[in-house]
C-alpha positions as CSV (number, residue, x, y, z in Angstrom):
1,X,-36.4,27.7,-0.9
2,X,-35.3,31.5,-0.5
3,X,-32.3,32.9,0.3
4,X,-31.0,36.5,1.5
5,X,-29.1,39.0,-0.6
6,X,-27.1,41.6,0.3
7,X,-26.9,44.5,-2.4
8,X,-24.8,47.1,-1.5
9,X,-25.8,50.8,-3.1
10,X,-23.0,53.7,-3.7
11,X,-24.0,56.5,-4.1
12,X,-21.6,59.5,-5.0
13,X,-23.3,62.1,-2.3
14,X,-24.2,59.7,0.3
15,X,-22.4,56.7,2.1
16,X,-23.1,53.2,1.1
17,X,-26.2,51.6,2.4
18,X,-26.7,47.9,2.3
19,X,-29.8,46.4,1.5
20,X,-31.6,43.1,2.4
21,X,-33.9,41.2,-0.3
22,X,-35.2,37.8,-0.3
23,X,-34.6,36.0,-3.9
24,X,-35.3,32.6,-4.5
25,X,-33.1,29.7,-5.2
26,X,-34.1,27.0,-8.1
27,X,-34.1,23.5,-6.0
28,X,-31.0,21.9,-5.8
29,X,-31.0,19.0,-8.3
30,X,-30.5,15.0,-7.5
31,X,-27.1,13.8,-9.2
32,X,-27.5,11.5,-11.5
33,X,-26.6,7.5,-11.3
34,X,-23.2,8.1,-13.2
35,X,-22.0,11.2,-11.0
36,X,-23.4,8.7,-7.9
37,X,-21.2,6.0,-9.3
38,X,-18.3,8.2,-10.3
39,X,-18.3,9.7,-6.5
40,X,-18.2,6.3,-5.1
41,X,-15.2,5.7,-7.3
42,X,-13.1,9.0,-6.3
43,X,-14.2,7.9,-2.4
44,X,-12.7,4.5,-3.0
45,X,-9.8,5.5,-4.7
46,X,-9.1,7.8,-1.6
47,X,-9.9,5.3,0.6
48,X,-7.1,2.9,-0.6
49,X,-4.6,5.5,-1.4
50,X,-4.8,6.4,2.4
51,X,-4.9,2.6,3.5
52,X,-2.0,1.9,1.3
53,X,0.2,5.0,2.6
54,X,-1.1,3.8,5.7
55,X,0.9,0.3,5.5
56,X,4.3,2.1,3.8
57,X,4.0,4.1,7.1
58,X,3.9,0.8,9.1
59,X,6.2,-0.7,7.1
60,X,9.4,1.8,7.3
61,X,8.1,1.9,10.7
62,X,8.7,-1.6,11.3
63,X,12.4,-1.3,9.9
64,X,13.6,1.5,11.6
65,X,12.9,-0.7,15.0
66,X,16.7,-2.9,15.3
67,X,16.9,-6.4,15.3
68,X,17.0,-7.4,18.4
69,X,13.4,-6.2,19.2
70,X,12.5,-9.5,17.0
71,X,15.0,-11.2,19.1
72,X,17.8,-11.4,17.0
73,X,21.0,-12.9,17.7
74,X,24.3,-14.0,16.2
75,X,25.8,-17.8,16.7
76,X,27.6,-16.9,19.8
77,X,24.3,-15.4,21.5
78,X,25.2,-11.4,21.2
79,X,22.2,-9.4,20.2
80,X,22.8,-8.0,16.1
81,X,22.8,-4.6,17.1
82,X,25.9,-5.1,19.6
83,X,27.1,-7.2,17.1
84,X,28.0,-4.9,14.2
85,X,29.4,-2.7,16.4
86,X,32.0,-5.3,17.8
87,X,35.2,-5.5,17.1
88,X,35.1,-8.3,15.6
89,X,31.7,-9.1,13.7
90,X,30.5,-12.5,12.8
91,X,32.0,-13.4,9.5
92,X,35.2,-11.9,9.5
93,X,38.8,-13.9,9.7
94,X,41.0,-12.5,12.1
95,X,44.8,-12.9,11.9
96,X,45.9,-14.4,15.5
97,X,49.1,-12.2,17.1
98,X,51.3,-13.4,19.3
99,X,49.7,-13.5,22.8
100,X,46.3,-13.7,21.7
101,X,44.4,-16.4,23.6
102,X,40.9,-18.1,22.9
103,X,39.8,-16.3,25.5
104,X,40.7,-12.7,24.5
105,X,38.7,-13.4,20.9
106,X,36.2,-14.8,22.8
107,X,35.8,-11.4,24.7
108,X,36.4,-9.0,21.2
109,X,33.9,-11.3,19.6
110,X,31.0,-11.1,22.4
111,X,32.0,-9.1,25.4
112,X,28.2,-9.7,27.1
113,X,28.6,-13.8,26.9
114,X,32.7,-14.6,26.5
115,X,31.7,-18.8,27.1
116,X,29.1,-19.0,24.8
117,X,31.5,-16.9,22.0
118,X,34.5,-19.1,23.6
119,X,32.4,-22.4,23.1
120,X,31.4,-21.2,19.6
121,X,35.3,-20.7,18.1
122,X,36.4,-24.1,19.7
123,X,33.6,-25.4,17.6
124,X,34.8,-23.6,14.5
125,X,38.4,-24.4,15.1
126,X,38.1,-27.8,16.5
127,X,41.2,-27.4,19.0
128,X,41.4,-24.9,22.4
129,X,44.5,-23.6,21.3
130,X,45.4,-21.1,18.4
131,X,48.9,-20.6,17.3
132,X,50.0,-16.8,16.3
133,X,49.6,-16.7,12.4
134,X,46.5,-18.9,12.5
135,X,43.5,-17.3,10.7
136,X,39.8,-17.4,12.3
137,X,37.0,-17.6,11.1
138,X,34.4,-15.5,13.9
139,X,31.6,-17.6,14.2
């Protein structure tokens, strides 16, 4: 094989002039088995590096989406997202005031379905009626 070279002359008096030469290049050598091998190791190395980045990246992904895209939901049928933002989340005990009625918890503890979270806190507290003073448990 050949190759071109540029040598550039300077010369004090006169500009620089470039010149072209051809030279000849020794013939590029076959790697040997263990450089082969060790290539095919760095590739494959690479190769799951990237794949398992790859999955973290699907992974956090996955997470970041909120619960009800799986279709979660509480015991009184509100999605979890709407949930924890209630006023009254699933798992708390709330002190019952004077005036408070089944139905007004009902409608603190899911405001999108008040029967199905009315239906749920008969079930917990076995009676339709709460008495001021009465703890709850919120479904």
């Amino acid at each position: 094989m050949a190759a071109v070279e540029i040598e550039e002359t300077l010369w004090v008096s006169e500009p620089r002039v470039a010149e072209l030469r051809l030279v000849s290049v020794e013939e590029r050598r076959r790697p040997s088995l263990s450089e082969r091998r060790a290539a095919k190791a760095r590739r494959l190395r690479r190769r799951n590096r990237i794949l398992a980045g790859a999955a973290l990246v699907v992974a956090v992904a996955i997470l970041a989406v909120p619960g009800t895209s799986f279709g979660g939901v509480t015991d009184t049928g509100l999605p979890t997202d709407v949930a924890t933002s209630a006023v009254l989340a699933p798992g708390t005990v709330y002190l019952v005031q004077s005036g408070d009625t089944l139905s007004a918890i009902a409608q603190r503890v899911n405001p999108l379905n008040v029967a199905k979270a009315r239906a749920a806190l008969v079930h917990e507290l076995g009676s339709n009626v709460v008495v001021p003073g009465e703890h709850v448990l919120i479904p």
